[in-house]
N, CA, C and O atoms as CSV, one atom per row, in Angstrom:
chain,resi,resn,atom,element,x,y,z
A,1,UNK,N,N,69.584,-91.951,10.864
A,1,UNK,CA,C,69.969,-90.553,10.778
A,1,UNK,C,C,71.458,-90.450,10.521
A,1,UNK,O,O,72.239,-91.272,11.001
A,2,UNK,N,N,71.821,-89.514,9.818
A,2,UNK,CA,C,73.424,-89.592,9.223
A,2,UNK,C,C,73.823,-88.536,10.072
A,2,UNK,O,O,72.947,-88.252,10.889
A,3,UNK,N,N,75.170,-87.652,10.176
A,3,UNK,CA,C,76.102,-87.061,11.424
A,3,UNK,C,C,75.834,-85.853,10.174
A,3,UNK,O,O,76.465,-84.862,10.543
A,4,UNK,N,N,75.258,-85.608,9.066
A,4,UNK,CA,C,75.152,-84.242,8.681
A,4,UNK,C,C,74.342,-83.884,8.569
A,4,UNK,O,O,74.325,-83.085,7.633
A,5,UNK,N,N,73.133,-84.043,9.221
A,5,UNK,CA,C,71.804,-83.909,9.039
A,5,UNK,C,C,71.210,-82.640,9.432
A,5,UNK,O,O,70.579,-82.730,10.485
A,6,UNK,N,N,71.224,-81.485,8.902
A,6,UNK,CA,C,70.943,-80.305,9.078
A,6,UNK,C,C,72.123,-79.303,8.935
A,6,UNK,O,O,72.254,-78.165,9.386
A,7,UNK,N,N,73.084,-80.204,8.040
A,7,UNK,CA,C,73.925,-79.310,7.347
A,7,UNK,C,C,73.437,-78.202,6.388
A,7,UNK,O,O,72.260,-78.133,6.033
A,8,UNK,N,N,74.094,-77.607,6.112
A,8,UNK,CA,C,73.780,-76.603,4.768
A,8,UNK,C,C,74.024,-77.214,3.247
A,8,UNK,O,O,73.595,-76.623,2.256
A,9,UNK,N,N,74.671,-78.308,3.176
A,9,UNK,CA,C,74.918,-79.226,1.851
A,9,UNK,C,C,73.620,-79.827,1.479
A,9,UNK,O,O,73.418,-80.077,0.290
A,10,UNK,N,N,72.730,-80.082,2.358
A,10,UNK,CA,C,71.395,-81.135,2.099
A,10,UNK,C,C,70.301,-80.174,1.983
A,10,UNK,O,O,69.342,-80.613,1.348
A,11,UNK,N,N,70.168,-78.835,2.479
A,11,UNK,CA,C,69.325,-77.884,1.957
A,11,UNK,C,C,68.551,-77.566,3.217
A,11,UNK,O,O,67.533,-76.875,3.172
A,12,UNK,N,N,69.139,-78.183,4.593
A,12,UNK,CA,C,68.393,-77.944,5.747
A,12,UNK,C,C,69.055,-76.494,6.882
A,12,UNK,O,O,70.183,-76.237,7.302
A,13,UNK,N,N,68.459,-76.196,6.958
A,13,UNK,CA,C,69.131,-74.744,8.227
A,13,UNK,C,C,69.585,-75.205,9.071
A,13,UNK,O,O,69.156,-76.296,9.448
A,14,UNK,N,N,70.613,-74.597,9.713
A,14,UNK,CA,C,71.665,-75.510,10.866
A,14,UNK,C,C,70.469,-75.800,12.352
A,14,UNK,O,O,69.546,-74.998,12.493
A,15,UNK,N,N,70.548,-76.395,12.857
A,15,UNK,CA,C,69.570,-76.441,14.375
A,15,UNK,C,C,70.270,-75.037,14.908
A,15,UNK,O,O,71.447,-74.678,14.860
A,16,UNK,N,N,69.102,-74.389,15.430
A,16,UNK,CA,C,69.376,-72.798,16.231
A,16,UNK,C,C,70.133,-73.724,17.733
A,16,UNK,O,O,70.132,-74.919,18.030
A,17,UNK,N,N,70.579,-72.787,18.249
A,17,UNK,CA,C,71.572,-73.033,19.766
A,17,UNK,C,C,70.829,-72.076,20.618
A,17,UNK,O,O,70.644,-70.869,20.462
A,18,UNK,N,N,70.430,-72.911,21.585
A,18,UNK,CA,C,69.019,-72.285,22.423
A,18,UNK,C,C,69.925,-72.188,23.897
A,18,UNK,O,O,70.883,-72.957,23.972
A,19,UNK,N,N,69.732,-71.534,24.734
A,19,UNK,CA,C,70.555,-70.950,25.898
A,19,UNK,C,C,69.806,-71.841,27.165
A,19,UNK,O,O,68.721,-72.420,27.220
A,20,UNK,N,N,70.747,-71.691,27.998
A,20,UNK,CA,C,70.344,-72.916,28.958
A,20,UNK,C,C,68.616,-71.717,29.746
A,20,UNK,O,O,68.226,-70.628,29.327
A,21,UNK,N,N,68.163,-72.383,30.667
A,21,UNK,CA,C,66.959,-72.116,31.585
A,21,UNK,C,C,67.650,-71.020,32.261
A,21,UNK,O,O,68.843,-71.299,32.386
A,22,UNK,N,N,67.201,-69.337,32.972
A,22,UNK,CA,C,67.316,-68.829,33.602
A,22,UNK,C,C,67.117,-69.537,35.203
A,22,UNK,O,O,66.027,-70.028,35.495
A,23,UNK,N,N,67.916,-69.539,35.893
A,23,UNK,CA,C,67.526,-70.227,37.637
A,23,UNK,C,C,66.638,-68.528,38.458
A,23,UNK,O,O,66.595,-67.422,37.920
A,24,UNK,N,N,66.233,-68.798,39.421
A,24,UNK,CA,C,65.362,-68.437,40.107
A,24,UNK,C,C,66.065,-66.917,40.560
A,24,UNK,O,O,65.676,-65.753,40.649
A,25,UNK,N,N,67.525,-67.786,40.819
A,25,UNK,CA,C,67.979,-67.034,41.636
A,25,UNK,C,C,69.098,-65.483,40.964
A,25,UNK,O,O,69.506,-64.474,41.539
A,26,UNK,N,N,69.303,-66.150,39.079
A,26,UNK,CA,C,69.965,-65.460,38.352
A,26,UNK,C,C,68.762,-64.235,37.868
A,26,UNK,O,O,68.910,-63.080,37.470
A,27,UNK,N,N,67.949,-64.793,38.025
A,27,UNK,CA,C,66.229,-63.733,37.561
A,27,UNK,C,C,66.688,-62.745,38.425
A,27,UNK,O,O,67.288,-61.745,38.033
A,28,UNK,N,N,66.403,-63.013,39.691
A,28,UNK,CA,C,66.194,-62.200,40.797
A,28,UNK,C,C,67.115,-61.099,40.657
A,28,UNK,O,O,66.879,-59.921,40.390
A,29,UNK,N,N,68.355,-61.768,40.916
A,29,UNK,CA,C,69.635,-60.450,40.763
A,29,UNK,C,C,69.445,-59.631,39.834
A,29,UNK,O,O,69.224,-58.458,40.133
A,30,UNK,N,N,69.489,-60.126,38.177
A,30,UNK,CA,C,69.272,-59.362,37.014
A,30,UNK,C,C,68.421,-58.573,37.355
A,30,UNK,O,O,68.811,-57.457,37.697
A,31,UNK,N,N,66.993,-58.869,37.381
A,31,UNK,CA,C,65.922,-57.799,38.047
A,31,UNK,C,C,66.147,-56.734,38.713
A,31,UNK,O,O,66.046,-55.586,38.280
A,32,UNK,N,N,66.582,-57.191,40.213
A,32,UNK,CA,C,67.153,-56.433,41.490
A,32,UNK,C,C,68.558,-55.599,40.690
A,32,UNK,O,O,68.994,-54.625,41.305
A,33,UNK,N,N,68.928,-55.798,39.975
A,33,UNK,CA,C,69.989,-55.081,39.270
A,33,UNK,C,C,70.202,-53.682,38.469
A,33,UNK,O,O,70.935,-52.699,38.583
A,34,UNK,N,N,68.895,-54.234,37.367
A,34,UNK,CA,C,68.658,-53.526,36.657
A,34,UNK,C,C,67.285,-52.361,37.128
A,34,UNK,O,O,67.032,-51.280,36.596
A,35,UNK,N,N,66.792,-52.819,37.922
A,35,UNK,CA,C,65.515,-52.272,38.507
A,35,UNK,C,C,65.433,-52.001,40.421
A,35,UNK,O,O,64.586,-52.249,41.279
A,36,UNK,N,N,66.391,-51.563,40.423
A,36,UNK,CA,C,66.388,-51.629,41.881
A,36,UNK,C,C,65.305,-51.177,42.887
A,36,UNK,O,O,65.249,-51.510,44.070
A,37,UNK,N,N,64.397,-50.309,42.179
A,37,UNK,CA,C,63.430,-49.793,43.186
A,37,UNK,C,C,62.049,-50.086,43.152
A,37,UNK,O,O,61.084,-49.669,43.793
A,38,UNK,N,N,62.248,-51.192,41.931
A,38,UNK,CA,C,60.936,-51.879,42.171
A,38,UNK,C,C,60.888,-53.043,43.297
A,38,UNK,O,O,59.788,-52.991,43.847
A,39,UNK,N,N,61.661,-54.028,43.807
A,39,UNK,CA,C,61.768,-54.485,45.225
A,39,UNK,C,C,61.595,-53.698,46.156
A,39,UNK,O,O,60.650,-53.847,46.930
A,40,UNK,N,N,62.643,-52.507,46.292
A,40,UNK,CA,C,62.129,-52.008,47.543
A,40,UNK,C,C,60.957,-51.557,47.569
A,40,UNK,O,O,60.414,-51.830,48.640
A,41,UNK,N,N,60.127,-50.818,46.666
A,41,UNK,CA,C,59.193,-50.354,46.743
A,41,UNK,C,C,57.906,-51.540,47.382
A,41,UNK,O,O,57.113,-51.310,48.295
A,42,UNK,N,N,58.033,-52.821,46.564
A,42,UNK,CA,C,57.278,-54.190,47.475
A,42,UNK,C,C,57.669,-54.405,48.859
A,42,UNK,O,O,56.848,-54.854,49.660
A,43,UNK,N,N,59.009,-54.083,49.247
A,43,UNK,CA,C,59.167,-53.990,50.287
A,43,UNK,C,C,58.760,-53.422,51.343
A,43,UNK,O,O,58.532,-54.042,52.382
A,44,UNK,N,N,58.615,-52.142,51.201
A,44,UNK,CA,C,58.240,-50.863,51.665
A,44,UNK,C,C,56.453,-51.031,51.736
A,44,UNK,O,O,55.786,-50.664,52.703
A,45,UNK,N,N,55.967,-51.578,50.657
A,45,UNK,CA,C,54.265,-51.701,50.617
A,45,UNK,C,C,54.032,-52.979,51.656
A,45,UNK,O,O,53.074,-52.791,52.406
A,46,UNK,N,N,54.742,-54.272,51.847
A,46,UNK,CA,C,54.758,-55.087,52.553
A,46,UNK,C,C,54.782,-54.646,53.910
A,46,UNK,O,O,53.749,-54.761,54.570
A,47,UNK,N,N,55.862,-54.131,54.451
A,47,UNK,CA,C,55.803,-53.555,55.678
A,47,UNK,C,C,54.787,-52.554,56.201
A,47,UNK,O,O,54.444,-52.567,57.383
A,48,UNK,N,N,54.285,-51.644,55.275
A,48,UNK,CA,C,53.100,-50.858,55.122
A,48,UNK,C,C,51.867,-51.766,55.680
A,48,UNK,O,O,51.165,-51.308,56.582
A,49,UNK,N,N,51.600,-53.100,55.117
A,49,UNK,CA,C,50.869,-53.568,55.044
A,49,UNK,C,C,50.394,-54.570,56.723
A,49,UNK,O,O,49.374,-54.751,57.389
A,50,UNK,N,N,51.761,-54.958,56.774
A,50,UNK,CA,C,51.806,-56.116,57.961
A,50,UNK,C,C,51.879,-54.910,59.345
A,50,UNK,O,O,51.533,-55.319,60.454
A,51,UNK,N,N,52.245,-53.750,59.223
A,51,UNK,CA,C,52.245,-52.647,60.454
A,51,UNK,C,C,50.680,-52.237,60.584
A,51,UNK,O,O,50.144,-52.062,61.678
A,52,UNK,N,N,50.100,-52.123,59.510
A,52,UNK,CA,C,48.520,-52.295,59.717
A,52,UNK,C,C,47.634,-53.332,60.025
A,52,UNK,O,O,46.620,-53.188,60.707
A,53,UNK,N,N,48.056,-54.488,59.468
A,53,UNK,CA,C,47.372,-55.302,60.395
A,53,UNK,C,C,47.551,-55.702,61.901
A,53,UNK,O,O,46.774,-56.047,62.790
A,54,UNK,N,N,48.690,-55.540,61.824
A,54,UNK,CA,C,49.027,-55.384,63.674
A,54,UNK,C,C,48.209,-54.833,64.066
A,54,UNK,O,O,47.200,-55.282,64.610
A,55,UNK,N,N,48.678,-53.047,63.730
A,55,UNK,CA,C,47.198,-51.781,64.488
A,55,UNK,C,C,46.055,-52.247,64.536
A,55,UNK,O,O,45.391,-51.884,65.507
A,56,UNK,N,N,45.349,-53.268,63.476
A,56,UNK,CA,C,44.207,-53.595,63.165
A,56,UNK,C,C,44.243,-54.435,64.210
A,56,UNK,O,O,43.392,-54.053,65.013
A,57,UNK,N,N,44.971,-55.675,64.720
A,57,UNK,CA,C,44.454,-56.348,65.547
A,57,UNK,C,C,45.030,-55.846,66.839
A,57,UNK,O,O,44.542,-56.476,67.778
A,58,UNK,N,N,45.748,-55.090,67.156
A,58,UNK,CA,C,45.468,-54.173,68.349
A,58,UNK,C,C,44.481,-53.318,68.767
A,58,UNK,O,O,44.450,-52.767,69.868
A,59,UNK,N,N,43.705,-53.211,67.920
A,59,UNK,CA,C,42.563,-52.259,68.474
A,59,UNK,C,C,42.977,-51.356,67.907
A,59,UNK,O,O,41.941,-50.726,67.697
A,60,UNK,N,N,44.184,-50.492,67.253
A,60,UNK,CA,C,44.465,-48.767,67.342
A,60,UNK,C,C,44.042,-48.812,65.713
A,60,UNK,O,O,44.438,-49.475,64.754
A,61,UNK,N,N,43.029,-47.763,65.903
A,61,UNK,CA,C,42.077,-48.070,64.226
A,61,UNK,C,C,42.923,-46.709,63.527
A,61,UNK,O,O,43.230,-46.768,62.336
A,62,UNK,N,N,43.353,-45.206,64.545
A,62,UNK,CA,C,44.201,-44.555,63.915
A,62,UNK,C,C,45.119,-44.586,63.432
A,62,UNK,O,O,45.452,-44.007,62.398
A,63,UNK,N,N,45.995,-45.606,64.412
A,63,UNK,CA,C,47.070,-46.000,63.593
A,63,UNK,C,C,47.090,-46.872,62.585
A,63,UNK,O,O,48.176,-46.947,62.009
A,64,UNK,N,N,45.901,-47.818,62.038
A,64,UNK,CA,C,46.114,-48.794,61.554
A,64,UNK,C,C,45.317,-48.165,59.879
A,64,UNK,O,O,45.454,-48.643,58.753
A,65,UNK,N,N,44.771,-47.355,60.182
A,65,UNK,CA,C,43.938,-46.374,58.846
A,65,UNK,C,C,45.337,-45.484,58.337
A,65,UNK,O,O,45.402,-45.054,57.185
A,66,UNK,N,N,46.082,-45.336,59.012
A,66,UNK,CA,C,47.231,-44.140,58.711
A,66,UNK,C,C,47.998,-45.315,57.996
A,66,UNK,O,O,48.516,-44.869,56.972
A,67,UNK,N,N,48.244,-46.586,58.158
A,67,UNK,CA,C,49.497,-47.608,57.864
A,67,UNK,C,C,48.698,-48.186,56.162
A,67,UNK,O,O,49.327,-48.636,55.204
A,68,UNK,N,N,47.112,-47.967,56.256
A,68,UNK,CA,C,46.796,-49.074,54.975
A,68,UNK,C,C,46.769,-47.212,53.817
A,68,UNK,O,O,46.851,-47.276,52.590
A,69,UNK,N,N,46.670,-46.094,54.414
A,69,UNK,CA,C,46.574,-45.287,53.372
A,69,UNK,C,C,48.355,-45.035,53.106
A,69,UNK,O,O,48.805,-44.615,52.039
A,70,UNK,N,N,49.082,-45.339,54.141
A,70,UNK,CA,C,50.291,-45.153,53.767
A,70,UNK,C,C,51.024,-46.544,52.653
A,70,UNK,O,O,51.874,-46.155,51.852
A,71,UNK,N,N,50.787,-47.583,52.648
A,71,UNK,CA,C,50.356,-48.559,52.221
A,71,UNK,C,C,49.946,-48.567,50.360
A,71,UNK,O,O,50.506,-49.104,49.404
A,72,UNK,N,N,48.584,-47.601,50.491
A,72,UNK,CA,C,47.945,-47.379,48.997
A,72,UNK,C,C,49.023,-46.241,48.293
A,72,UNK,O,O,49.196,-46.288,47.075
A,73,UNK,N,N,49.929,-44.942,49.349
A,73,UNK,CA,C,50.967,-44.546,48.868
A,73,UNK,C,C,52.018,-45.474,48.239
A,73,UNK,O,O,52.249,-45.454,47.030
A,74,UNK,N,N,52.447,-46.030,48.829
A,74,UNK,CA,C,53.547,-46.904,48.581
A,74,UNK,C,C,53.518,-47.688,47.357
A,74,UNK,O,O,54.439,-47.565,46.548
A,75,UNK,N,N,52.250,-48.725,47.078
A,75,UNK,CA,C,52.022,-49.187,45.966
A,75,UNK,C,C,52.079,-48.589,44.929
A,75,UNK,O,O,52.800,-49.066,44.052
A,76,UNK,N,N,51.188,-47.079,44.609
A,76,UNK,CA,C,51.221,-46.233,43.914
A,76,UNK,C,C,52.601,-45.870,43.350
A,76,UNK,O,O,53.011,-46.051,42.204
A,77,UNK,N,N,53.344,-45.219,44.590
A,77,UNK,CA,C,55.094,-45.244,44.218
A,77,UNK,C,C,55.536,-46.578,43.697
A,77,UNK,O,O,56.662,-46.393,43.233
A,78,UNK,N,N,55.343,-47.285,43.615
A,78,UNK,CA,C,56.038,-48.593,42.942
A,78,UNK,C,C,55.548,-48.927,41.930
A,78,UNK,O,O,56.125,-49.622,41.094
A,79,UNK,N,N,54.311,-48.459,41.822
A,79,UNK,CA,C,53.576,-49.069,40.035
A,79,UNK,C,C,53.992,-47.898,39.286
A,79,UNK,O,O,53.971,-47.986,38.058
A,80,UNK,N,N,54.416,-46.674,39.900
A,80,UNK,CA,C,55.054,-45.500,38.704
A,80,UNK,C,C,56.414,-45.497,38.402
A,80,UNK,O,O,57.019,-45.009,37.447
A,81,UNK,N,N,56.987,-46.443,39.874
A,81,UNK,CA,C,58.546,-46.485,39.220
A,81,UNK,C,C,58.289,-47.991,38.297
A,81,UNK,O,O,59.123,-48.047,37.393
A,82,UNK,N,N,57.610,-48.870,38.305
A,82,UNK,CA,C,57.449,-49.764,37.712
A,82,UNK,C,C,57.491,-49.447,36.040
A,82,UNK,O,O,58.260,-49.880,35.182
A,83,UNK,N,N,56.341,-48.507,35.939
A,83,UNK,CA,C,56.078,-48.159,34.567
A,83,UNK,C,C,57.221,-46.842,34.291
A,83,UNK,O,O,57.386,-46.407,33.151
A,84,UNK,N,N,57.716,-46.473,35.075
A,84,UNK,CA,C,58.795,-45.617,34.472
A,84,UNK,C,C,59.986,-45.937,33.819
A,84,UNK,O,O,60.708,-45.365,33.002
A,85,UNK,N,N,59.995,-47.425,34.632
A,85,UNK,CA,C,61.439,-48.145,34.350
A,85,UNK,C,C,61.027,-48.910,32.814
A,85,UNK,O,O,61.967,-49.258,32.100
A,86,UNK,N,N,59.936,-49.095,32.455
A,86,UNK,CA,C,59.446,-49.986,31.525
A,86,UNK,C,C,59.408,-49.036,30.618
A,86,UNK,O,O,59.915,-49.443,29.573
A,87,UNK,N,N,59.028,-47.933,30.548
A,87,UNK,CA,C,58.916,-46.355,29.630
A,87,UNK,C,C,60.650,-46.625,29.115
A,87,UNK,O,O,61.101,-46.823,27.987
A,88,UNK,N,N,61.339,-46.534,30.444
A,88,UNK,CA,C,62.702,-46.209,30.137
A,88,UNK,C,C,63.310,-47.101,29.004
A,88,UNK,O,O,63.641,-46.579,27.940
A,89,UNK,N,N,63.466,-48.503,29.232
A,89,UNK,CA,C,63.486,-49.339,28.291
A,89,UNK,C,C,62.740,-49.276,27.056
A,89,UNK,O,O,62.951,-50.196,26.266
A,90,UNK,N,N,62.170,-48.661,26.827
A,90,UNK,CA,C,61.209,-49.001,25.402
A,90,UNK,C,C,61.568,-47.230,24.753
A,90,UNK,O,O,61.352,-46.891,23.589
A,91,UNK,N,N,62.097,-46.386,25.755
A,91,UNK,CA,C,62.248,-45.189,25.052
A,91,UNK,C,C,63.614,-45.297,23.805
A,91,UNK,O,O,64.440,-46.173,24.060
A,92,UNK,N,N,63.820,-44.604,22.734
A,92,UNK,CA,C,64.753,-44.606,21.813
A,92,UNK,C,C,64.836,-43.020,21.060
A,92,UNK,O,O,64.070,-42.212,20.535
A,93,UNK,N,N,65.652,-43.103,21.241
A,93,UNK,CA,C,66.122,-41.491,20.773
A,93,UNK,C,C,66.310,-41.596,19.300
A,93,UNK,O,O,66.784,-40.593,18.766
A,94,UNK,N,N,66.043,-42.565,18.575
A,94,UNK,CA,C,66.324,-42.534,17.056
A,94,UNK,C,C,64.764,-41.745,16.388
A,94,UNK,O,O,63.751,-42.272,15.927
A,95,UNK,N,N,64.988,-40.861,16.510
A,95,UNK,CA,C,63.931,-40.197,16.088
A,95,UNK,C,C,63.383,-39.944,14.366
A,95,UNK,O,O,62.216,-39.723,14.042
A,96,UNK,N,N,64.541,-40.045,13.443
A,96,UNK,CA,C,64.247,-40.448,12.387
A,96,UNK,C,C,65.195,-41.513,11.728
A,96,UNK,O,O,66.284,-41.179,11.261
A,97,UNK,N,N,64.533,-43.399,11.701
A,97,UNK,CA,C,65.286,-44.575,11.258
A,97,UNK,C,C,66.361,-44.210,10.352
A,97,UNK,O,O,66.460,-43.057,9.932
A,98,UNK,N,N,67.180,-45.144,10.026
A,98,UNK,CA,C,68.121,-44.728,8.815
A,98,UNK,C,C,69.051,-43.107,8.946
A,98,UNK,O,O,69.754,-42.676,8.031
A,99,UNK,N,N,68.878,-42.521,10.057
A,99,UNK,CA,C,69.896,-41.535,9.711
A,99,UNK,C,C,71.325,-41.781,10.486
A,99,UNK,O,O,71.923,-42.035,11.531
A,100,UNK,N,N,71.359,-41.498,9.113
A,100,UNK,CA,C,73.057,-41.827,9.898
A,100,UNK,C,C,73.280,-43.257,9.276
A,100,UNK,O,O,74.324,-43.804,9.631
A,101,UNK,N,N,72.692,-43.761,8.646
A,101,UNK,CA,C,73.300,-45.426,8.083
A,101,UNK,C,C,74.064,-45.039,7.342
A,101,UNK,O,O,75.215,-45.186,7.753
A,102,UNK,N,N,73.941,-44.361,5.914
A,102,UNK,CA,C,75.110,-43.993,4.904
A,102,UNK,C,C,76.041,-43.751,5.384
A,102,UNK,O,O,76.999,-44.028,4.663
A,103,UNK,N,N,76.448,-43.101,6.851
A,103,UNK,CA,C,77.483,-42.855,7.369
A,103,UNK,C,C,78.305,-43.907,7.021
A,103,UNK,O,O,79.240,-43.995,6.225
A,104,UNK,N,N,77.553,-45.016,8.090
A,104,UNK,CA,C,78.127,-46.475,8.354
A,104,UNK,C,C,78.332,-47.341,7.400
A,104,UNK,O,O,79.080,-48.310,7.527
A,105,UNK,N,N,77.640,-47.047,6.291
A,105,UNK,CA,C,77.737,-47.896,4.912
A,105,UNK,C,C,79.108,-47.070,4.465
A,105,UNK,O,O,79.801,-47.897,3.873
A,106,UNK,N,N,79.680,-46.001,4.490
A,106,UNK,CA,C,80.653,-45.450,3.808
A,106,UNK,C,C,81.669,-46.129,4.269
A,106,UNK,O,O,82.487,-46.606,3.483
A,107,UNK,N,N,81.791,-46.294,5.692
A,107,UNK,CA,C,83.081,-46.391,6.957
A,107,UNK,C,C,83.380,-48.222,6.389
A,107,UNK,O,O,84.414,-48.868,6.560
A,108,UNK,N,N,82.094,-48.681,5.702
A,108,UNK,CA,C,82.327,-50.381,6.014
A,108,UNK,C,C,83.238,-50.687,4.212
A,108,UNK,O,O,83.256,-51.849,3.805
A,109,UNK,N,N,83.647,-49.993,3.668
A,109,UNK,CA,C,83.559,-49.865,2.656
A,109,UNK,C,C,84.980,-49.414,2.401
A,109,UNK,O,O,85.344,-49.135,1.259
């Protein structure tokens, strides 16, 4: 193999430059960052969840029916901020493409 091997002189495309692995912990933040109320909202359904099974294995069936419907609230709230936040991202106000390019073609010019 020669040191120009995927030059542009030999007719080959340069090798693309690929970005290192996201870590576990850079996910998380970005996420938690950009989306803040989808954690709490797991949060909030978690605790929902583990306060009912307590009631449940205490015997208190009122309290523990009040914690799993409060619970099916909670999830609910989190799969709409889920999909709201996902709406949000995918929404675009360019309502008709290309307007406004000639602008930018004039200015580059």
């Amino acid at each position: 193999m020669s040191s120009n091997e995927g030059s542009p002189s030999n007719g080959l495309p340069p090798m693309p430059q690929f970005r290192r692995p996201e870590t576990f912990e850079e996910k998380l933040y970005r996420k938690f960052s950009t989306q803040p109320l989808v954690p709490i909202g797991c949060a909030t359904t978690a605790y929902f969840l583990i306060t009912g099974i307590k009631s449940f294995y205490n015997r208190d069936a009122a309290r523990s029916q009040t914690m799993m419907r409060a619970r099916v609230g909670a999830q609910f709230a989190t799969l709409c901020i889920f999909v709201g936040y996902a709406g949000m991202e995918s929404f675009n106000l360019k309502f008709a493409p290309g307007y406004g390019e000639e602008d930018n073609d004039n200015k580059k010019e």
